[in-house]
N, C-alpha and C positions, 0 to 999 in steps of 0.2 A: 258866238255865231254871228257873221257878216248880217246885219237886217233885223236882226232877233236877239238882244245882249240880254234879255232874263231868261232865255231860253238856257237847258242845263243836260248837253247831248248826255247817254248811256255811259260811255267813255268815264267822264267826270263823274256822274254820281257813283259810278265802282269808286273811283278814286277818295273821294269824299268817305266812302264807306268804310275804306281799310283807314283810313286815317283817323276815323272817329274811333273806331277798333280800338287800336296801337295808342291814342290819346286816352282811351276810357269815356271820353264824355263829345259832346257835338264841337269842333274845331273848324268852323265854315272858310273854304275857301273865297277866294275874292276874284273878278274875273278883271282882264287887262284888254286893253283895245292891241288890234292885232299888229300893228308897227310899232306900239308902245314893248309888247312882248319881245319884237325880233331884239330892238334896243337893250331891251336887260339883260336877253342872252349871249348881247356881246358883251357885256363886262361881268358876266357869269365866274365863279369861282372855279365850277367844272361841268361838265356837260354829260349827260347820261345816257347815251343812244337804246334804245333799247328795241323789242321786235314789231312795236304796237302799230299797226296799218291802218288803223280807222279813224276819221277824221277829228281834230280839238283833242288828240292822246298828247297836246305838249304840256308838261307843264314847270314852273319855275318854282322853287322851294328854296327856303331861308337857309341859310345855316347859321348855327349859331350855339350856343354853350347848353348844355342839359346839365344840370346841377344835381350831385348823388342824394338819394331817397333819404 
């Protein structure tokens, strides 16, 4: 959030929560300054539009290899 970066809108904590879910255990996200983000999403692998209207719903995830149980 512009003025307030420890601040952690409603948005992100849902998000955080389904991820600690699907992880099993606490997997903290990290926050990016906000022209640092647009930056990443241009060299983003894919981009996921999706319905969410309320303000900080963007966010950027890793991709990367899940290795079998």
């Amino acid at each position: 959030i512009v003025g307030k970066p420890n601040e952690i809108p409603p948005v992100q904590k849902e998000v955080q929560k389904e991820i600690d879910a699907a992880e099993g255990k606490p997997w903290p996200m990290i926050s990016i300054e906000r022209y640092a983000f647009y930056e990443r999403s241009k060299k983003a692998y894919c981009v996921i539009q999706t319905g969410e209207r309320r303000f900080y719903g963007c966010f950027a995830f890793r991709k990367g290899v899940v290795p079998p149980d």
